[in-house]
C-alpha positions as a printed Julia matrix, in Angstrom:
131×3 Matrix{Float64}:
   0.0     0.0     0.0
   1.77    3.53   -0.8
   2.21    5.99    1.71
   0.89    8.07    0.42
  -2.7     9.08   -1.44
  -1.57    9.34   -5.79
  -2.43   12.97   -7.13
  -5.11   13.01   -9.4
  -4.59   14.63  -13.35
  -5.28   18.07  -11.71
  -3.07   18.08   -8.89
  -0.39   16.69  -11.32
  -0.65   19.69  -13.44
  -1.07   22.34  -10.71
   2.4    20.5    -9.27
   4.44   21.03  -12.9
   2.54   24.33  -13.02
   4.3    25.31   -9.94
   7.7    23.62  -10.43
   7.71   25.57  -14.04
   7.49   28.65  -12.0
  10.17   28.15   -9.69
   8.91   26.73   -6.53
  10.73   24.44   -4.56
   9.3    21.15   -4.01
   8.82   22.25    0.17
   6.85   25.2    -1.33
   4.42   23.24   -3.47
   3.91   20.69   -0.97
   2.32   23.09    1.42
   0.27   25.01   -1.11
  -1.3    22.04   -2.65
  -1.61   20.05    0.63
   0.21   17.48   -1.06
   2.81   14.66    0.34
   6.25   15.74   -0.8
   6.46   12.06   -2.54
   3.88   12.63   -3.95
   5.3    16.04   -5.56
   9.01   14.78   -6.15
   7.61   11.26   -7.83
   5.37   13.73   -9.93
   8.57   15.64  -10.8
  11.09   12.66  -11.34
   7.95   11.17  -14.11
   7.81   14.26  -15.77
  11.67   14.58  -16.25
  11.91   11.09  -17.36
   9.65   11.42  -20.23
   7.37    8.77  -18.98
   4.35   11.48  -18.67
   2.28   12.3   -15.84
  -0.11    9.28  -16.29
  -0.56    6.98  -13.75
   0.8     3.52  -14.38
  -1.51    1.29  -15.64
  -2.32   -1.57  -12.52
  -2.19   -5.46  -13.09
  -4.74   -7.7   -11.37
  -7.4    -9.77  -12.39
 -10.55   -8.2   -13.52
 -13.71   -7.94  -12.07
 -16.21  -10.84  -12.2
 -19.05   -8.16  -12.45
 -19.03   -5.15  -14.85
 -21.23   -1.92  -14.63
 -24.31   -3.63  -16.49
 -23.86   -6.4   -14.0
 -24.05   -4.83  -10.87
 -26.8    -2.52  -12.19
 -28.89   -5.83  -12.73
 -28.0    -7.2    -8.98
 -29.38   -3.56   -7.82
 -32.37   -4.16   -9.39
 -33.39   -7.84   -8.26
 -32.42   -6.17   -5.22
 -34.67   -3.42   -5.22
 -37.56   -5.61   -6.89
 -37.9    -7.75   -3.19
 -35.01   -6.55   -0.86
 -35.87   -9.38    1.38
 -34.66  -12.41   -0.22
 -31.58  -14.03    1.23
 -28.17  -13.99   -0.53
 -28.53  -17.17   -1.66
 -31.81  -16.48   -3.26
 -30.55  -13.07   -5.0
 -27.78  -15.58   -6.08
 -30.09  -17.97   -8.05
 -32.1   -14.83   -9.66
 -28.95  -13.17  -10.72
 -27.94  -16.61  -12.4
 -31.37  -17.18  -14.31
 -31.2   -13.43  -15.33
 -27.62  -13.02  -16.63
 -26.39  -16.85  -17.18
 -23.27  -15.91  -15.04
 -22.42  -18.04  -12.17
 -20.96  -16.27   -9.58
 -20.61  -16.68   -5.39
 -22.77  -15.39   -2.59
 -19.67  -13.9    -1.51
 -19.15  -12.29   -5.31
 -22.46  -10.85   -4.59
 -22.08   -9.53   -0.76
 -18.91   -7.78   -2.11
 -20.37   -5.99   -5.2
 -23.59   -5.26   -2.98
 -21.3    -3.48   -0.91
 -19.32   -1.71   -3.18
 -23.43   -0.18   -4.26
 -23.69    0.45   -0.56
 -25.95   -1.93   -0.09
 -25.53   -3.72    3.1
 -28.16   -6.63    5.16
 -29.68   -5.07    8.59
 -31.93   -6.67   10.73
 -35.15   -4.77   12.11
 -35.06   -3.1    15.65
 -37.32   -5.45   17.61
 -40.26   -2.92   19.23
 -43.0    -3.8    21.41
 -46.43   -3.91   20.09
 -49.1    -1.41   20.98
 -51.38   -2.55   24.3
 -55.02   -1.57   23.71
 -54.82    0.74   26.1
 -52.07    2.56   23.84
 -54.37    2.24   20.94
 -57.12    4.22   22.84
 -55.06    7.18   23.83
């Protein structure tokens, strides 16, 4: 994990901006409220040549895409009281992927969708109802 959080396109370009001017690396830290990694790494990319782009990020790619998980939302929102492995069977019959209940509880979470169970309340006594 890096130490530090990667400057977006913007902050890149506001960081050269600066540089180009003449500011020290100290200096632009504080005025951007950026890590000074982040600003000499920034620096050291642009005088390499290799751009300010971020480097592209290996991994394996997601099970579910955007279509996907917009489907699970909806069998979601159709009857938000199934269990998981319920949603799992209707998101099977509806896309023809097979995925895990765990598959699903982690892309229901990245919609912020997460299971709660109801408050238990007392019922009304009659004599509540009256009043």
């Amino acid at each position: 994990m890096p130490k530090y959080a990667e400057p977006t396109e913007l902050e890149r370009g506001k960081v050269l901006g600066l540089r180009l001017a003449g500011d020290s690396m100290s200096e632009i830290s504080k005025k951007l409220k950026i890590s000074k990694g982040a600003v000499y790494n920034t620096i050291k990319r642009y005088e390499n040549c290799d751009g300010v782009q971020s480097a592209s990020r290996s991994g394996r790619p997601k099970t579910l895409n955007g279509d996907d998980q917009k489907t699970l939302e909806e069998i979601i929102n159709q009857n938000n009281r199934n269990s998981l492995d319920q949603i799992r069977e209707t998101f099977s019959v509806v896309t023809g992927k097979e995925v895990s209940t765990r598959t699903i509880r982690r892309n229901l979470h990245e919609l912020g969708i997460h299971s709660r169970i109801a408050a238990v309340k007392p019922l009304l006594s009659q004599k509540q109802r009256m009043d």
